[in-house]
C-alpha positions as CSV (number, residue, x, y, z in Angstrom):
1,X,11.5,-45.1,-37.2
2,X,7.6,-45.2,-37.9
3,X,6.7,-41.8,-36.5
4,X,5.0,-40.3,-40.0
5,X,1.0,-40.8,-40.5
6,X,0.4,-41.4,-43.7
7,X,-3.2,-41.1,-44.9
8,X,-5.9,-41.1,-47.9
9,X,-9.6,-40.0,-46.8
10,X,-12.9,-39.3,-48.8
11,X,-16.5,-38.3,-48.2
12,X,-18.7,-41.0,-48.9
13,X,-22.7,-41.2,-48.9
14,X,-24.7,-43.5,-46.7
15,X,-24.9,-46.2,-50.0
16,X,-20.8,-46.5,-50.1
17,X,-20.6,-46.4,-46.4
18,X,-22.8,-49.7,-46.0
19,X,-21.2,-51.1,-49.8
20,X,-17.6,-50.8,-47.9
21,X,-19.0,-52.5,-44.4
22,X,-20.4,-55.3,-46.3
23,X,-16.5,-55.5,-48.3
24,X,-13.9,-54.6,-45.2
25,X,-16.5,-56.9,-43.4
26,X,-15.8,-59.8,-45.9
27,X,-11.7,-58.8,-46.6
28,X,-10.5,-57.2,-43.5
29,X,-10.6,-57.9,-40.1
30,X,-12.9,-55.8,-37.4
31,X,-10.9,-54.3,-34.7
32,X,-13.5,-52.1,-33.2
33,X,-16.7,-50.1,-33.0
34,X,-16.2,-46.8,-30.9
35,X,-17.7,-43.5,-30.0
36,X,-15.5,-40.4,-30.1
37,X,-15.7,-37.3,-28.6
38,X,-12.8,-34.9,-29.8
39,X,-11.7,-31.7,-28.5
40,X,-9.5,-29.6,-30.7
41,X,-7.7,-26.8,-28.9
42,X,-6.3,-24.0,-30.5
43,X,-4.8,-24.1,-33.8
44,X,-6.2,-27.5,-34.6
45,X,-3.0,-29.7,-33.4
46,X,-3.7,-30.3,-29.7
47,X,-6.3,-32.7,-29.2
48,X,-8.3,-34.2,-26.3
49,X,-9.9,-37.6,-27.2
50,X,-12.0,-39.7,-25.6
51,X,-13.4,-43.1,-26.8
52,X,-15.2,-46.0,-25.1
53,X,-12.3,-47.2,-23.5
54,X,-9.2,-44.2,-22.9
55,X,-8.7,-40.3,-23.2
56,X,-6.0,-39.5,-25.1
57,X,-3.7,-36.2,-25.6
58,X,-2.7,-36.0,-29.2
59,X,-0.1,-33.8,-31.1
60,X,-0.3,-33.7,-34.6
61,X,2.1,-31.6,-36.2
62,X,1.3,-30.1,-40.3
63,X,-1.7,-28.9,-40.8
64,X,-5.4,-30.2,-41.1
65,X,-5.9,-32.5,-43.6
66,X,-2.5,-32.9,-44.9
67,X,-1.5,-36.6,-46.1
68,X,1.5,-36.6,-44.6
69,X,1.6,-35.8,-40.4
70,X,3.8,-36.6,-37.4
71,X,1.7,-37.8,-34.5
72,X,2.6,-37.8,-31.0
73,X,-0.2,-39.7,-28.4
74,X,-0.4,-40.2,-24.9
75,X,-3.2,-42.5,-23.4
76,X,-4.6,-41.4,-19.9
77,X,-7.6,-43.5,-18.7
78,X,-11.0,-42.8,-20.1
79,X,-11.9,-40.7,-16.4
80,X,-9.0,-38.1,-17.4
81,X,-10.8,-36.6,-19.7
82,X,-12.7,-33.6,-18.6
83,X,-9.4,-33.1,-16.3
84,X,-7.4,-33.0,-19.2
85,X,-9.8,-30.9,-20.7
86,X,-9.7,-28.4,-17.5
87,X,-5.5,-28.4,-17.6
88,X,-5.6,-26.7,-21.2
89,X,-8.1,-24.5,-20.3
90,X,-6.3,-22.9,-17.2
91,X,-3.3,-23.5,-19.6
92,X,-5.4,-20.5,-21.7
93,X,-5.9,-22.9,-24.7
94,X,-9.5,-22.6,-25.9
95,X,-11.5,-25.2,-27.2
96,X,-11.4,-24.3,-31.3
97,X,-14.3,-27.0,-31.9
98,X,-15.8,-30.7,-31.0
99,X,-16.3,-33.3,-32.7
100,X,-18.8,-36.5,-31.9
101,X,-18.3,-39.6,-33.8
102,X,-19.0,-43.2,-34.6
103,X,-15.5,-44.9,-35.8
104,X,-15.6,-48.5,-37.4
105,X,-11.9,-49.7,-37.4
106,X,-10.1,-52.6,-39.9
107,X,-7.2,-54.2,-40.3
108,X,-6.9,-54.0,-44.0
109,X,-3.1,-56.1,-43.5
110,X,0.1,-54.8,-44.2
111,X,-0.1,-52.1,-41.4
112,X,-3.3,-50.2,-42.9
113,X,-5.7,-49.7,-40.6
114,X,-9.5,-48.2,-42.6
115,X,-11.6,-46.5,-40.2
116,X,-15.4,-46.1,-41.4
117,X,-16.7,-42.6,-39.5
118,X,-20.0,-41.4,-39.0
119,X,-19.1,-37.7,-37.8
120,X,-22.3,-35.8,-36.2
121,X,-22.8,-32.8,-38.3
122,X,-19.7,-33.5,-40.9
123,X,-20.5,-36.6,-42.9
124,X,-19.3,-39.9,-43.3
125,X,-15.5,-40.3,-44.0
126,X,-13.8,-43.5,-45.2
127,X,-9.9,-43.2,-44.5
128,X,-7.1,-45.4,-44.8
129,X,-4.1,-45.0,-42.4
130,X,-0.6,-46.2,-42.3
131,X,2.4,-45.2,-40.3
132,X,5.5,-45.1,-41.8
133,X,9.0,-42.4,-42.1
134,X,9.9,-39.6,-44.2
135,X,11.6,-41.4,-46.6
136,X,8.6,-44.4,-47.4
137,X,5.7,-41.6,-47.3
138,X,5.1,-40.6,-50.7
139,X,5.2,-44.7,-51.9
140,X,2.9,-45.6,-48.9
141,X,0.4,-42.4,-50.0
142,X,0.5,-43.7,-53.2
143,X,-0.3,-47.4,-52.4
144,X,-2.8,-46.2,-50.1
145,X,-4.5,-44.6,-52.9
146,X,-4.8,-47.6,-55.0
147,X,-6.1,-49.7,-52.1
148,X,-9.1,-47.2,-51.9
149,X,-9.7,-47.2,-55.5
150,X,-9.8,-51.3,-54.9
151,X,-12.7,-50.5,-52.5
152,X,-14.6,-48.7,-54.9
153,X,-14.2,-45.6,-53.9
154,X,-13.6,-43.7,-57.5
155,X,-13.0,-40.3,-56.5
156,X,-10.5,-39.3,-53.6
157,X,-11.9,-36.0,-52.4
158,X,-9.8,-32.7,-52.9
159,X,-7.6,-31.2,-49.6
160,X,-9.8,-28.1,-50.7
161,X,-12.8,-29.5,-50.1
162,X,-12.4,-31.2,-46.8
163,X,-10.6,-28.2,-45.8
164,X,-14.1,-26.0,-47.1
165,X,-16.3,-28.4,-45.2
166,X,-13.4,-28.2,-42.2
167,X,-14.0,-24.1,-42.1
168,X,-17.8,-24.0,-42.4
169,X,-18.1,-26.9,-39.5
170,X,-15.3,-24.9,-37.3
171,X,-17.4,-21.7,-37.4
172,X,-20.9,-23.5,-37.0
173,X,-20.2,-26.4,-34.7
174,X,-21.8,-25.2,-31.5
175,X,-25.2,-24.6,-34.0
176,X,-25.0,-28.0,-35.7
177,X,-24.1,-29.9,-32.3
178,X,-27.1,-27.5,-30.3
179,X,-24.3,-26.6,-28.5
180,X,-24.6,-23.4,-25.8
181,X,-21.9,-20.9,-26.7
C-alpha cells in the first residue's frame, strides 16, 4: 500500500533553479506549470489548496518538514475553495499562514515526481517526491538523495533550517505577503 510520502527538499538560488530547468527540462518529462495558493490551518496538517485547475483538502500527518509523512487528499473543484475555506473557519480552525507559489512539476521516472517552487516570500525549493510504505521508506529517502546530488545539488539543506525559515515566515507572513491582519 503506497500511502507514505517520501521526500528530499533544498533551498536553492535563482542560478541552480534555472541550471535544474535547463537539466529536468533535457532528462525529465514536464507535467505542469501551476500557481498555488495554500492555506494552512491550525497546527500545520490541514490544508486548503488551490491550483489552476482543483481545490484540494489535504491531511498530512508528522510534522513539517519531516522526510517521511502520510498524506491523505481530497480533490473538490477549483470553485470550492473559499467554501472550503469558510467550513474550517466556522469549524473554529484558524488560518496559521498562506502560502503563494509558482510549482514546475517532472516526471523524473521511476515514480519520482521533482517539483521546482518559486514560493512568494520563502525562496526557491527544489524537492523530490516519491510515494511509497513504511517498510521501503528509508531505501526510497536514500535513493532520493542520490538522485538530487545527480542534479547537482551538493548540499541537502538541514530539517533545522527549513524548520528556522518555516518559524520566521509563520510569524511574518501577513507582512511579507502585505497582507491585512
Amino acid at each position: 500500500m503506497k500511502n507514505v510520502e517520501i521526500e528530499v527538499r533544498s533551498f536553492i538560488s535563482p542560478i541552480q533553479y534555472k541550471s535544474l530547468e535547463r537539466k529536468l527540462n533535457k532528462i525529465a518529462r514536464s507535467l505542469k506549470e501551476i500557481k498555488e495558493e495554500t492555506v494552512y490551518l491550525e497546527r500545520e496538517s490541514l490544508r486548503i489548496r488551490r491550483d489552476n485547475s482543483y481545490s484540494y483538502l489535504i491531511f498530512k500527518s508528522g510534522k513539517i518538514h519531516d522526510n517521511f509523512r502520510g498524506e491523505i487528499k481530497i480533490r473538490f473543484e477549483r470553485t470550492d475553495f473559499d467554501k472550503l475555506r469558510d467550513l474550517f473557519e466556522k469549524l473554529g480552525f484558524n488560518i496559521d499562514v498562506m502560502w503563494f507559489r509558482e510549482r514546475k512539476v517532472y516526471d523524473l521516472k521511476e515514480g519520482i515526481k521533482v517539483f521546482l517552487d518559486k514560493t512568494k516570500g520563502y525562496g526557491m525549493i527544489v524537492e523530490l517526491e516519491k510515494f511509497g510504505t513504511e517498510q521501503n521508506k528509508e531505501k526510497i529517502y536514500d535513493d532520493l538523495k542520490v538522485k538530487l546530488l545527480t542534479l547537482g545539488i551538493k548540499k541537502i539543506t538541514p530539517k533545522k533550517e527549513f524548520d528556522k525559515k518555516f518559524k520566521y515566515y509563520k510569524n511574518n507572513w501577513r507582512k511579507i505577503l502585505n497582507l491585512k491582519a
